[in-house]
C-alpha atoms as a printed R data frame, in Angstrom:
    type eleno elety resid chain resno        x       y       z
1   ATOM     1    CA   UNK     A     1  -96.261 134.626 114.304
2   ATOM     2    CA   UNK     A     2  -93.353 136.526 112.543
3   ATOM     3    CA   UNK     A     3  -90.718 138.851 114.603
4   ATOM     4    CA   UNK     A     4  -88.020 140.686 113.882
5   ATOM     5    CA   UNK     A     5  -85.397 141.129 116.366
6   ATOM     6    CA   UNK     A     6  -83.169 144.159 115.930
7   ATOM     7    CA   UNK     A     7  -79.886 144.864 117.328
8   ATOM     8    CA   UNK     A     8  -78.038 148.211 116.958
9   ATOM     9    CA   UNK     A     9  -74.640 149.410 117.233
10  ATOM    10    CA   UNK     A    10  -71.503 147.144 118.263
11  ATOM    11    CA   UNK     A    11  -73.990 144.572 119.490
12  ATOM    12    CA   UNK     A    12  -72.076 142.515 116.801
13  ATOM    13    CA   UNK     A    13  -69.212 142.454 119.082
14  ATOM    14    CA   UNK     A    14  -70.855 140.407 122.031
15  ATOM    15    CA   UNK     A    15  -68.243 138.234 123.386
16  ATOM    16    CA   UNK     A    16  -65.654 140.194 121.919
17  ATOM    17    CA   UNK     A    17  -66.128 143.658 124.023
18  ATOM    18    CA   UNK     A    18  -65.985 144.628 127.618
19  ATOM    19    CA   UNK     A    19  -66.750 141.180 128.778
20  ATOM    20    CA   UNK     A    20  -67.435 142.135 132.506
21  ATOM    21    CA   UNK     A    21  -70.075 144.060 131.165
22  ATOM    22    CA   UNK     A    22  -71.989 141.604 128.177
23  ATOM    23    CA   UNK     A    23  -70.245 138.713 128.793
24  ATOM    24    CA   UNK     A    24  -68.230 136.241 126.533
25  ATOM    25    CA   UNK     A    25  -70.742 134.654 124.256
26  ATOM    26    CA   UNK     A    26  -70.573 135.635 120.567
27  ATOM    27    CA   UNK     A    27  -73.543 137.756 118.621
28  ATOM    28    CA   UNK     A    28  -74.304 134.589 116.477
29  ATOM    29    CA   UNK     A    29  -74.364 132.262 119.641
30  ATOM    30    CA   UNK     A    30  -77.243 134.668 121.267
31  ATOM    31    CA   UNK     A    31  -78.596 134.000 117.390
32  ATOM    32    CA   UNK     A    32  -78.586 131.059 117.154
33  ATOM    33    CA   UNK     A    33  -80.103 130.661 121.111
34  ATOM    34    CA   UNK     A    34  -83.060 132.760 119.740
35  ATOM    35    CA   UNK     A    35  -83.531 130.320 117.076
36  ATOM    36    CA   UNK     A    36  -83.905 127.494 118.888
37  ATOM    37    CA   UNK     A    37  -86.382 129.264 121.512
38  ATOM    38    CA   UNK     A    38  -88.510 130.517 118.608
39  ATOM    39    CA   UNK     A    39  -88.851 126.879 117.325
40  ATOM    40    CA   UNK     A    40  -89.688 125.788 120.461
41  ATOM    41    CA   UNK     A    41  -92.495 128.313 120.011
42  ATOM    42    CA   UNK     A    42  -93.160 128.393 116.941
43  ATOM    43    CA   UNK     A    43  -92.379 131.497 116.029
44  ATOM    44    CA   UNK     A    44  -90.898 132.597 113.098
45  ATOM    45    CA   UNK     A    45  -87.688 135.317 113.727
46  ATOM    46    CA   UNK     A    46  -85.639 137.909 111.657
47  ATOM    47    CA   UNK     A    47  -82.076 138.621 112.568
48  ATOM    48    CA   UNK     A    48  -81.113 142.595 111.352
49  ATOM    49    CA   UNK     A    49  -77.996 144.040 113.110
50  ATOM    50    CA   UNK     A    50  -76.496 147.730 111.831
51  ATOM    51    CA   UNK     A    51  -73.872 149.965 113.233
52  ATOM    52    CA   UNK     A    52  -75.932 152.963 111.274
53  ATOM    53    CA   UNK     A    53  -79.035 154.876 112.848
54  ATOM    54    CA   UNK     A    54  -80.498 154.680 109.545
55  ATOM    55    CA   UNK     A    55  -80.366 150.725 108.423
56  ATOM    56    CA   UNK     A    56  -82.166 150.382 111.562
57  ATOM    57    CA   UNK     A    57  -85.134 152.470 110.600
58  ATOM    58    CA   UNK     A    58  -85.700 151.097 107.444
59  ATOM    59    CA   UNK     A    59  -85.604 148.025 108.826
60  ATOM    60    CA   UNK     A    60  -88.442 149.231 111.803
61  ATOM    61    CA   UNK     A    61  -89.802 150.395 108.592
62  ATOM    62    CA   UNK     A    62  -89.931 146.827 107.027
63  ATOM    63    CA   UNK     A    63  -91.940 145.765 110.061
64  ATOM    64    CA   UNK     A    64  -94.833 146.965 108.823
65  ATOM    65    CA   UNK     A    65  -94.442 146.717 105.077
66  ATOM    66    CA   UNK     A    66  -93.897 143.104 105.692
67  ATOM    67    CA   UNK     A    67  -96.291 142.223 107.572
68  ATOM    68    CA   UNK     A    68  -94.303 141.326 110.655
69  ATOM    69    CA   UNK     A    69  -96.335 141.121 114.340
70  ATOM    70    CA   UNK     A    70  -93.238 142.758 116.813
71  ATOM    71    CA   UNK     A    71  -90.498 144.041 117.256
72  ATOM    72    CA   UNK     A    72  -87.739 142.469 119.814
73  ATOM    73    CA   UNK     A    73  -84.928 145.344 119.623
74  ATOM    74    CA   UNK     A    74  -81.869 146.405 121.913
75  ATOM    75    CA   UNK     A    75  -81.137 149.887 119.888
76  ATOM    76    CA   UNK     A    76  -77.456 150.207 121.685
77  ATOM    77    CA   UNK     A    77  -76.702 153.559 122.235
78  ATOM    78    CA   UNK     A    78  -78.670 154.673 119.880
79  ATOM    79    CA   UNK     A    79  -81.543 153.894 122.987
80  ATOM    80    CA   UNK     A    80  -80.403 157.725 124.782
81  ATOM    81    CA   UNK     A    81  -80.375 160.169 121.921
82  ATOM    82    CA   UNK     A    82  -82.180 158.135 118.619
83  ATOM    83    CA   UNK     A    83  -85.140 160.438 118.140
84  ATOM    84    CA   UNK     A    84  -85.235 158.619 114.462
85  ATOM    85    CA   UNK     A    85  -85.617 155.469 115.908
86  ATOM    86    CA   UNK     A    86  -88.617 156.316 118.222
87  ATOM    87    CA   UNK     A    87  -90.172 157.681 115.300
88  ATOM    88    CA   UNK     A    88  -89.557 154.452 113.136
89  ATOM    89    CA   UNK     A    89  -90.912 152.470 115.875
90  ATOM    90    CA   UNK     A    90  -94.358 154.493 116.594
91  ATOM    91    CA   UNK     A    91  -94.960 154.440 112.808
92  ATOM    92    CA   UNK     A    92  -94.055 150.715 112.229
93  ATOM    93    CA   UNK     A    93  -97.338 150.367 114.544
94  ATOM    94    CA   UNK     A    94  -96.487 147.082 115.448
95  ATOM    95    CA   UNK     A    95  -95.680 145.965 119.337
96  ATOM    96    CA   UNK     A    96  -92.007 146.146 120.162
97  ATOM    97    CA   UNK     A    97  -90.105 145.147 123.428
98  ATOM    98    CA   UNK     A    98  -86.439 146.894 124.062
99  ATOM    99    CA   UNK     A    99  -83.726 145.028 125.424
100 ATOM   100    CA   UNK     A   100  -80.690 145.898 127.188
101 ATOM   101    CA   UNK     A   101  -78.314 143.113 128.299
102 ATOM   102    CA   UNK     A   102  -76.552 145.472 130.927
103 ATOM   103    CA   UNK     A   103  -78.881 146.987 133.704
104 ATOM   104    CA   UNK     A   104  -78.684 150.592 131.863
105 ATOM   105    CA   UNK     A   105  -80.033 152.130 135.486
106 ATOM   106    CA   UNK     A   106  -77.301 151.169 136.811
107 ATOM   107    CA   UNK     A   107  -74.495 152.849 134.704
108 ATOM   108    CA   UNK     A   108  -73.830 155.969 133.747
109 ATOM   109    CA   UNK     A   109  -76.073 158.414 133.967
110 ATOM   110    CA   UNK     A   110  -76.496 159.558 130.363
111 ATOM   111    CA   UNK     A   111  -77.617 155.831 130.100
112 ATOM   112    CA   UNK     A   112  -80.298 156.144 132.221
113 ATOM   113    CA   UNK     A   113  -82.660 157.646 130.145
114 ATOM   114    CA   UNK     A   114  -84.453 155.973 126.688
115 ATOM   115    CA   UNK     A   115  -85.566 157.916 124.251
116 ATOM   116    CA   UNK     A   116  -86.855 154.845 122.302
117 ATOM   117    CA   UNK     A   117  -88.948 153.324 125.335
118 ATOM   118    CA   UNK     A   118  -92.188 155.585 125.034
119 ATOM   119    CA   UNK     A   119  -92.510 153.524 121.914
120 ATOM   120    CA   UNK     A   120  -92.054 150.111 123.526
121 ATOM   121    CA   UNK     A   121  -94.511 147.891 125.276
122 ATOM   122    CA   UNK     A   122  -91.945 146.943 127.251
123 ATOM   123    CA   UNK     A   123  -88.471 147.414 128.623
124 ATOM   124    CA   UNK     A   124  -86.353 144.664 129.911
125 ATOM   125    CA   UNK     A   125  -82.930 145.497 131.449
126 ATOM   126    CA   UNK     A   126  -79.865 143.787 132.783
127 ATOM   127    CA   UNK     A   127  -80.866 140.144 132.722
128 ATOM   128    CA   UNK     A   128  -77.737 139.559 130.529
129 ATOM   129    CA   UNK     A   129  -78.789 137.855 127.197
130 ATOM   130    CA   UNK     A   130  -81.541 136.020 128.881
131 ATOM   131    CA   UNK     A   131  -83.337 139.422 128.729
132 ATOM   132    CA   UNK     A   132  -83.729 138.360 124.573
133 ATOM   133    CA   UNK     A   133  -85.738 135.335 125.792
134 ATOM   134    CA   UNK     A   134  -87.995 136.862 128.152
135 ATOM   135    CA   UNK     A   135  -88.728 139.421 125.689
136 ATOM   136    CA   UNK     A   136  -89.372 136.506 123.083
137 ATOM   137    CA   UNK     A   137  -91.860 135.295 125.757
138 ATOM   138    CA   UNK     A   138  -93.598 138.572 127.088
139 ATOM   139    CA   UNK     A   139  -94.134 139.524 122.885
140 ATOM   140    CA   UNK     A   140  -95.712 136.138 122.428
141 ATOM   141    CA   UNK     A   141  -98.157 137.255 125.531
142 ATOM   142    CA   UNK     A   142  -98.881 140.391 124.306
143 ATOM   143    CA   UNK     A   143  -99.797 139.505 120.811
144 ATOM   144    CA   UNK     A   144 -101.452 136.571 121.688
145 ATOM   145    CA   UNK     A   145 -103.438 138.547 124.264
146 ATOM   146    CA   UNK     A   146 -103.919 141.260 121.690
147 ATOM   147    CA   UNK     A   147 -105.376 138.496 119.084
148 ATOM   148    CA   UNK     A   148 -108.015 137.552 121.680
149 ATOM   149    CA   UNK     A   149 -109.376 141.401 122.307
């Protein structure tokens, strides 16, 4: 099983930015976390983090060109206003779970909303970088679940 997690915008500065809000481990600590989980699993994982809107489609777009079976991706604020993205993700056809390590409901209110969710077969939401893991897990579920239909 092959999945590509994707992280947008100034994800890349976990541990380094507002701290009361994402806490202080780095971006290639949750990485290398991930790893270790997907070995335990067996499950093969792709890293892709961009600050631009449109390195992050292409690489929804590579989903499907290679061959991957999900998508695990916290779009950053690209989640409230990334039309492009939802797109991307719809036409990648593949299952993908978002992932916000704040709870996004409760913040402000422009952050309420996800534009990239209706493509999603999942949301999970302020469960701090743990949310990465249980997305890990519920994708496994899904496509294993979708492999027995």
């Amino acid at each position: 099983m092959k999945i590509m997690v994707i992280n947008g915008p100034n994800l890349n500065m976990l541990g380094v930015r507002e701290k009361n809000i994402y806490g202080e481990i780095s971006y290639n600590a949750l990485l290398e976390m991930l790893q270790r989980e997907a070995e335990r699993r067996q499950v093969e994982l792709t890293f892709f983090q961009s600050n631009l809107e449109g390195e992050i489609v292409s690489e929804i777009q590579n989903a499907l060109f290679l061959e991957y079976d999900g998508i695990i991706i916290n779009p950053g604020a690209y989640t409230h206003y990334s039309y492009a993205i939802l797109d991307a993700i719809k036409a990648a056809n593949r299952p993908a779970i978002e992932v916000h390590i704040s709870n996004i409901h409760q913040r402000e209110e422009f952050r309420h909303r996800s534009v990239t969710a209706p493509a999603c077969v999942g949301q999970i939401a302020g469960l701090g970088l743990h949310g990465y893991v249980l997305a890990l897990d519920g994708l496994i579920h899904y496509l294993s679940k979708e492999k027995e239909s």
